[in-house]
Structure formats: C-alpha cells, structure tokens
C-alpha positions as a Markdown table, in Angstrom:
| # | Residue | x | y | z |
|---|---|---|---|---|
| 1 | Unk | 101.9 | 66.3 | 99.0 |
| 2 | Unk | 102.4 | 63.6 | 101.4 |
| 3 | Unk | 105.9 | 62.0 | 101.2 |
| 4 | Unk | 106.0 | 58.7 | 100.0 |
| 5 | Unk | 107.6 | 57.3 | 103.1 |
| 6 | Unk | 104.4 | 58.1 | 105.1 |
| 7 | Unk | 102.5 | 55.1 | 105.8 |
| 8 | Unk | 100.4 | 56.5 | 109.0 |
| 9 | Unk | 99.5 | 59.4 | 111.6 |
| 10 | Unk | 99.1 | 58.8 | 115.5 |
| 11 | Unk | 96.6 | 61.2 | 117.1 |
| 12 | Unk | 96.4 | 61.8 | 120.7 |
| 13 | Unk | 93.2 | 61.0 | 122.4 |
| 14 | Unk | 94.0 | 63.3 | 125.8 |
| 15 | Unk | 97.6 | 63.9 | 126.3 |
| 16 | Unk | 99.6 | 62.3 | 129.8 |
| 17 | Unk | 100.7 | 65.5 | 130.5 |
| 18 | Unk | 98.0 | 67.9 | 130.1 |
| 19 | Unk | 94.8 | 65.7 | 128.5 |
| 20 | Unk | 94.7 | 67.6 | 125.2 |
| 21 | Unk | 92.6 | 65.7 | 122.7 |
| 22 | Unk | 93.2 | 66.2 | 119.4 |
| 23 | Unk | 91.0 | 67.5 | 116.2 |
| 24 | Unk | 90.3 | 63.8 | 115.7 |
| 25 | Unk | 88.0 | 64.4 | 113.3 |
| 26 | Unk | 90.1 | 66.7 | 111.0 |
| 27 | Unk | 93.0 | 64.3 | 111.3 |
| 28 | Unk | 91.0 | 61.4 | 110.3 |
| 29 | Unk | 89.8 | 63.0 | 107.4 |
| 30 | Unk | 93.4 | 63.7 | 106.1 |
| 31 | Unk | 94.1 | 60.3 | 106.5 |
| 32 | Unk | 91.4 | 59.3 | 104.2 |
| 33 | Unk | 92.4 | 62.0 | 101.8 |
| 34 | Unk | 95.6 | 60.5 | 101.6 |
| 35 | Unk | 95.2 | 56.8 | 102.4 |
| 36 | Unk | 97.0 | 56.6 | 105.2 |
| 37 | Unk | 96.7 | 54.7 | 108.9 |
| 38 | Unk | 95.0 | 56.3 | 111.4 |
| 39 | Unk | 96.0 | 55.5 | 115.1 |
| 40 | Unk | 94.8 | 57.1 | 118.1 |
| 41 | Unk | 96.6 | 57.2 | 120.9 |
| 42 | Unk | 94.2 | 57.1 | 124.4 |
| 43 | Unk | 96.3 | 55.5 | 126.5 |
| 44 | Unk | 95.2 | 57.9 | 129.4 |
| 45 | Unk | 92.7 | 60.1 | 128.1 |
| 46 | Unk | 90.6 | 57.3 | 126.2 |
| 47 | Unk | 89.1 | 56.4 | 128.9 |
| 48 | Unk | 87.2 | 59.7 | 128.8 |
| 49 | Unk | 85.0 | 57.9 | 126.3 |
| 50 | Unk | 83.0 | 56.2 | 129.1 |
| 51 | Unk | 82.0 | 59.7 | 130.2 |
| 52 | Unk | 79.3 | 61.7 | 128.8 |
| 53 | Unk | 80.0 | 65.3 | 129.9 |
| 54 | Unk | 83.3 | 64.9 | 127.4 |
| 55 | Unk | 82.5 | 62.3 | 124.9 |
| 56 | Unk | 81.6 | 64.8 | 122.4 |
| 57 | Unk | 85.5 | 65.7 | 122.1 |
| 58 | Unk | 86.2 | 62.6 | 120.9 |
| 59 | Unk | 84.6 | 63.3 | 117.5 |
| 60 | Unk | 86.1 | 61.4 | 115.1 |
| 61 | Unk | 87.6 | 58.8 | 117.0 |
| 62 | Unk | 85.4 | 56.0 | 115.1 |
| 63 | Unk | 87.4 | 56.0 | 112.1 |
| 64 | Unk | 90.8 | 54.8 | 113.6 |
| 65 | Unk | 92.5 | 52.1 | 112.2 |
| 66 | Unk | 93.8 | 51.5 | 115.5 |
| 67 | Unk | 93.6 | 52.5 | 119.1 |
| 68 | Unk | 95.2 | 52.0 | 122.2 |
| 69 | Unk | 93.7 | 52.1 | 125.6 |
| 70 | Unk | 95.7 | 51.6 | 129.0 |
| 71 | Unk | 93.3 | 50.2 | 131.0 |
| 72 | Unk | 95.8 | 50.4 | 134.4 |
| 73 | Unk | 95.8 | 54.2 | 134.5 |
| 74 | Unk | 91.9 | 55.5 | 134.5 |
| 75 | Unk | 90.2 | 52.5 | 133.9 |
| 76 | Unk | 91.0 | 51.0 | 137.5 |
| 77 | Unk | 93.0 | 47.9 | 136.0 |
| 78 | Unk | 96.2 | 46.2 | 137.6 |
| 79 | Unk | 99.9 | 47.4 | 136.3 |
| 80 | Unk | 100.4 | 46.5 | 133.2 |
| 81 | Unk | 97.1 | 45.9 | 131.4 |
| 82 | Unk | 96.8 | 47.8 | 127.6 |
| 83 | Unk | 94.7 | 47.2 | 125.0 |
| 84 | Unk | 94.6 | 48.4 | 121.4 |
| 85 | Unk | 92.3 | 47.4 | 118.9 |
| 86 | Unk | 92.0 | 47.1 | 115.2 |
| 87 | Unk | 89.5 | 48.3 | 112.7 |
| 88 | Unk | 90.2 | 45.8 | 110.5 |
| 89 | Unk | 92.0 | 42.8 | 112.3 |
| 90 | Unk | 92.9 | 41.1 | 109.5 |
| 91 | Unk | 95.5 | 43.7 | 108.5 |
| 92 | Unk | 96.6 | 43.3 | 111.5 |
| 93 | Unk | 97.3 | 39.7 | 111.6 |
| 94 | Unk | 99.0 | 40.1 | 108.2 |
| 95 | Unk | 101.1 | 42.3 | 109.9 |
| 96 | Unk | 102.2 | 40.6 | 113.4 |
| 97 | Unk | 102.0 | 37.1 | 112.4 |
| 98 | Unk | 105.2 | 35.6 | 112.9 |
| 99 | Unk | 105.4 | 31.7 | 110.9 |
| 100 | Unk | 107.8 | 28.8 | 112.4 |
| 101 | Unk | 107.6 | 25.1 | 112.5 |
| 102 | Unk | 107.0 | 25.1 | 116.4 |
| 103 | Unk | 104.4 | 27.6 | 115.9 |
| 104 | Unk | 102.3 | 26.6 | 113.0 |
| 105 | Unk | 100.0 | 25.1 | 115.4 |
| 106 | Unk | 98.6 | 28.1 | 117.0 |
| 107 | Unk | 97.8 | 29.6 | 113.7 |
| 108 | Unk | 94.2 | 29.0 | 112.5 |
| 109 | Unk | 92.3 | 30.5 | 109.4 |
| 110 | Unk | 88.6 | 30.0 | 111.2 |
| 111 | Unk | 87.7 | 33.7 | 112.4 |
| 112 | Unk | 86.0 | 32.1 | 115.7 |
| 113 | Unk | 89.2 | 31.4 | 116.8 |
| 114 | Unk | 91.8 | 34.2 | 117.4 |
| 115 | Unk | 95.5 | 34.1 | 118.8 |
| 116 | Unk | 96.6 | 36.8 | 121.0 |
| 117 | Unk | 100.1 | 36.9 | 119.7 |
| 118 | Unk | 99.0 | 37.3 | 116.0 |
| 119 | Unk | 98.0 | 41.0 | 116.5 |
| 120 | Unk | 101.3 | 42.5 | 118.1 |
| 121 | Unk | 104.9 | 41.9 | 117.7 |
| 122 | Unk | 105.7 | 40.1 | 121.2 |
| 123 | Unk | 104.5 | 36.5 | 121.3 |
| 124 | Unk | 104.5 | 35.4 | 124.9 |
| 125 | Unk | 102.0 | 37.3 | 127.0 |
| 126 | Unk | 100.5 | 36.8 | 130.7 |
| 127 | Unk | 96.7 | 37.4 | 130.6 |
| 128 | Unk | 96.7 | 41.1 | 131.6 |
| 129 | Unk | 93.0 | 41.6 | 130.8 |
| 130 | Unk | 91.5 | 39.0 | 132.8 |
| 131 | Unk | 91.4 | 41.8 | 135.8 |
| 132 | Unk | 89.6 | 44.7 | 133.7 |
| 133 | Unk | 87.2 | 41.6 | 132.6 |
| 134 | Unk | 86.5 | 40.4 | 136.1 |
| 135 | Unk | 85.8 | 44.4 | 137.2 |
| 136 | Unk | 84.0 | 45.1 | 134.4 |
| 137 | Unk | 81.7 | 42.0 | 134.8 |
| 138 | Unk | 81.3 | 42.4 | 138.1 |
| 139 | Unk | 80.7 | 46.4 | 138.7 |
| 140 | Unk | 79.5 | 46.6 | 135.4 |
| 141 | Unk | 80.3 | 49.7 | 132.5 |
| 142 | Unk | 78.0 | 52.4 | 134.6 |
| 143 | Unk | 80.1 | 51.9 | 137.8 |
| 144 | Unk | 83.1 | 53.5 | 135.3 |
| 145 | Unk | 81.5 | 56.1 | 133.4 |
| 146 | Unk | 80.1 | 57.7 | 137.2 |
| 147 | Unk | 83.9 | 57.2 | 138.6 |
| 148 | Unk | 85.3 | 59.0 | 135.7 |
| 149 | Unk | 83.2 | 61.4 | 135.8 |
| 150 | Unk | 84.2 | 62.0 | 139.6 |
| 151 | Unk | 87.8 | 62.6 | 138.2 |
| 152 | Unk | 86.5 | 65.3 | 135.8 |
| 153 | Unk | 84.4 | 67.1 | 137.9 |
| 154 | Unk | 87.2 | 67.4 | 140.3 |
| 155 | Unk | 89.7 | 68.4 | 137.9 |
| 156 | Unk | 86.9 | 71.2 | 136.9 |
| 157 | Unk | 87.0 | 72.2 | 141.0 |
| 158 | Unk | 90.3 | 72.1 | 141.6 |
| 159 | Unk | 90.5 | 74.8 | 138.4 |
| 160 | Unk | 88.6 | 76.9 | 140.2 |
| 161 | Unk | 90.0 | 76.4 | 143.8 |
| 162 | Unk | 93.3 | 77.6 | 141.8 |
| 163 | Unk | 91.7 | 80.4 | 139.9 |
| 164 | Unk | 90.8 | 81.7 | 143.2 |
| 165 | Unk | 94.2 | 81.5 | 144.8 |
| 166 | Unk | 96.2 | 84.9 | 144.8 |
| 167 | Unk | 99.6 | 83.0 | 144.3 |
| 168 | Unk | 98.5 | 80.2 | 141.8 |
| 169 | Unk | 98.0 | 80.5 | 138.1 |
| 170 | Unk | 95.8 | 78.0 | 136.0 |
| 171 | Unk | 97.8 | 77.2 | 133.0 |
| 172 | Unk | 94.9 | 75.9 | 130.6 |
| 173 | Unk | 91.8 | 74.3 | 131.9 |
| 174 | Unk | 91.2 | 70.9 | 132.3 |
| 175 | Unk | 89.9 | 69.2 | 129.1 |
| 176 | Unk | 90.2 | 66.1 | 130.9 |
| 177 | Unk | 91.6 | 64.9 | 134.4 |
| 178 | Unk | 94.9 | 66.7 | 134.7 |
| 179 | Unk | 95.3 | 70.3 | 135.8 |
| 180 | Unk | 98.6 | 72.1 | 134.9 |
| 181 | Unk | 99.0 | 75.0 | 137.0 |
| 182 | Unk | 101.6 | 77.6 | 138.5 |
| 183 | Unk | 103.1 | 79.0 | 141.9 |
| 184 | Unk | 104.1 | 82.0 | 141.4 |
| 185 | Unk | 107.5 | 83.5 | 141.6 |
| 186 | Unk | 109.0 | 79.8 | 142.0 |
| 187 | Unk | 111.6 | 77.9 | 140.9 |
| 188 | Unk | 112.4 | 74.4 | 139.6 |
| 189 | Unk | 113.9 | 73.7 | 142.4 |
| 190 | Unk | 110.8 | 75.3 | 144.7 |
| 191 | Unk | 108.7 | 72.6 | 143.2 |
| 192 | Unk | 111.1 | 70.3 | 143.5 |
| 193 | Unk | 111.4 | 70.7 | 147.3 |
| 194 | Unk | 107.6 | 71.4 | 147.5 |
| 195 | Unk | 106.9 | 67.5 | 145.8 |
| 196 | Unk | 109.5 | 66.2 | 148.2 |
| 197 | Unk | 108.1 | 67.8 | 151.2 |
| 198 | Unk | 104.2 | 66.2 | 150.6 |
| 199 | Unk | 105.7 | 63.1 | 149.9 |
| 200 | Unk | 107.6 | 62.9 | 153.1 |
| 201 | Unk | 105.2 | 64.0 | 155.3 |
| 202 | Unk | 102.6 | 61.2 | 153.6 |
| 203 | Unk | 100.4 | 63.9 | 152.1 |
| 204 | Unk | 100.8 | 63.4 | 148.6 |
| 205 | Unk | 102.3 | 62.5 | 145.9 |
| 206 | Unk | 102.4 | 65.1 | 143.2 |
| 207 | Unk | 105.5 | 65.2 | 141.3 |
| 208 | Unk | 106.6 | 68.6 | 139.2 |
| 209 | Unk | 106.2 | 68.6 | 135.0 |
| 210 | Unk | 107.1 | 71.2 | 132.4 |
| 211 | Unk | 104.7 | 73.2 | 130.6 |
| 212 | Unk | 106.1 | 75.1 | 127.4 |
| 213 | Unk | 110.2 | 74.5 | 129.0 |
| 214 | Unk | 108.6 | 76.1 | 132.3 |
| 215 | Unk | 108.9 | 73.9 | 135.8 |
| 216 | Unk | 105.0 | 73.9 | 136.9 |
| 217 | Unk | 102.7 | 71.8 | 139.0 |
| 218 | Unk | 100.2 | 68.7 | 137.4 |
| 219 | Unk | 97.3 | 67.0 | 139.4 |
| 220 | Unk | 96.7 | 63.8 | 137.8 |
| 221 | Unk | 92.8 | 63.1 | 139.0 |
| 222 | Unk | 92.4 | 59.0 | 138.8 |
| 223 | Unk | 90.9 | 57.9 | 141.9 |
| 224 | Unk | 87.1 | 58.5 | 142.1 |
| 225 | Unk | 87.5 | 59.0 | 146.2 |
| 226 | Unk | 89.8 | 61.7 | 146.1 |
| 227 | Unk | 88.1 | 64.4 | 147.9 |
| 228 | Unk | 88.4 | 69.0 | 147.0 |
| 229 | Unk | 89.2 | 68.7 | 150.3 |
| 230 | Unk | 92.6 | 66.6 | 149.9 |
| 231 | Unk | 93.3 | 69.1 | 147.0 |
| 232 | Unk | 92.8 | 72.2 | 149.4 |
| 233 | Unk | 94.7 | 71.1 | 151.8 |
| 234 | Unk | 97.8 | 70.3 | 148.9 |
| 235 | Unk | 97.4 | 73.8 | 148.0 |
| 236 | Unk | 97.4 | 75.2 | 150.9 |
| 237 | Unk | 101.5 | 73.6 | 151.3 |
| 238 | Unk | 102.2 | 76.3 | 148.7 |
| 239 | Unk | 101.0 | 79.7 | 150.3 |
C-alpha cells in the first residue's frame, strides 16, 4: 500500500548521466492505480521525442501530469531556458498562484489570458523562451528532429568505435546521446589527468563521471556537427 504521505512519482525521461529512459508506461499506470502525480523528468533526454528512431521508448510519456523539458541542452536554446508543462493547468495554477494586493492585477479568470508566474513558484522571470521560439519559427521542427538524430547516430558510432578498441570497454549502449565507457586498467586520477590534458591542449572537453562508484569516461553528443572523426581522434589520447 502506498503510504499516505505520497502525493506523486518523478520518472526519468533519459537520464544526464547515462540517458536511461524509464518504463514510462508501467510507472504511469501505477500512478493511476493509486491516484497519484505523474511527472516526467526530460530535462536532457526529452528532447529525444523529436526523433523517430527512439520515440517508441518514450511510451507512456502522454499520461504525465507534468513534464519538464530543458530546451538549452539538446534542443539548441540559450543558457537558461526550461520548460515544463501541465496536463491540466488549472491544478497547476491552484497550486503556484501566489494572491497580494499589488498583485491582484495580473490575475485573470478568462482562460485566453495566462500569467507566467501563476504556474511555478518564482514570480519574476526574463523571457527565456523567446530564443527556442525565434529558432523554432525560423528553422522550423524538422531542422531538430534531423540534428538530433545526428547526436544519436553518433553516439551509436562512437559505441562501436569503442567496442572495437582493445583498451576500451563499453559500459551499456547508448539509449540516447551519452556513451559511458571504460579505459582499462585506469584510475580516477588517470581520467582525471586525461580530461585535463584534452582540455589544455584545446581538443576537448570531456570531463570524467562515475558509473556504479567506478571513475569512467561519458561523451555527451549535443552538437549535430560533431564529426566520428573528432571522437577518433579523442580516443586515440587514451591508447
């Protein structure tokens, strides 16, 4: 039995670290089972929606109360734009709304009108979507779905480029754009000096992550113009 204190479950739709999706579908129908609020959190791998060679893993993601998207990490957008979305917004408003005299005029009950401030608990806000609109109308939604899919088919290449290295191991494969993968025989402090040394030299930037409470190396794909070639010549600083 769910405990009584339980108003909600957040799912992960692709993880930061590794871009695990989870069984979005079985979670969602727990939460029905138990009336509870379903969020999904995409911040990173939601984006992955826009492509369609992995938008059947995200099964399940249409019965989310609510879901957040950072648009500045793999949807191209300016630091720091975010979006999350409601099911319903109403509960939402019921929620966030915060009521004072010097604010009673930016409240409205007519649903063609919406205030920005009404749906999440900070009220003052710069206008960090007007850039994502602005790309979006301009390159249109097709321009994203064929850049994601650059990331992804990359990450998939760069899994095998490490497959086929003597001294690397592939930790999992990619589900989305981020490929976790060991040197063998080193240390945290190997990767740690490794990192350092590409960034010095203006090579790259690849930073060290654990895996499991194990130091390991992470490509994070984003950029639709980064070449196998740039990745071959990253692995190659490790022989």
């Amino acid at each position: 039995m769910v405990a009584e204190h339980v108003i909600g479950v957040a799912a992960t739709a692709g993880t930061t670290n590794a871009g695990i999706i989870d069984d979005l579908t079985g979670i969602a129908a727990v939460t029905r089972d138990f009336d509870l609020w379903f969020h999904v959190d995409g911040a990173y791998g939601g984006a992955g929606l826009l492509a369609p060679s992995v938008r059947h893993r995200y099964r399940g993601i249409e019965h989310a109360d609510s879901l957040v998207i950072d648009p500045h990490k793999w949807l191209f957008a300016p630091f720091d734009c975010a979006a999350l979305l409601y099911r319903d917004p109403h509960l939402a408003r019921a929620a966030h709304t915060q009521d004072a005299s010097y604010l009673d005029a930016l409240h409205t009950d007519d649903d063609a009108q919406w205030n920005p401030s009404d749906y999440a608990h900070h009220l003052s806000r710069r206008a960090r979507g007007l850039p994502l609109w602005f790309s979006l109308a301009v390159h249109g939604t097709r321009a994203y779905s064929e850049a994601i899919e650059q990331a992804l088919t990359l990450a998939r290449d760069a899994a095998a480029l490490i497959r086929n290295t003597p001294h690397l191991e592939l930790i999992r494969e990619p589900d989305l754009s981020a490929v976790l993968f060991r040197r063998l025989g080193w240390t945290a402090d190997d990767y740690a000096a490794w990192s350092a040394r590409l960034l010095a030299g203006q090579t790259a930037f690849v930073a060290p992550t654990g895996w499991e409470g194990e130091t390991v190396a992470r490509f994070a794909f984003l950029h639709p113009e980064t070449s196998l070639e740039m990745v071959d010549e990253i692995v190659g600083t490790m022989a």
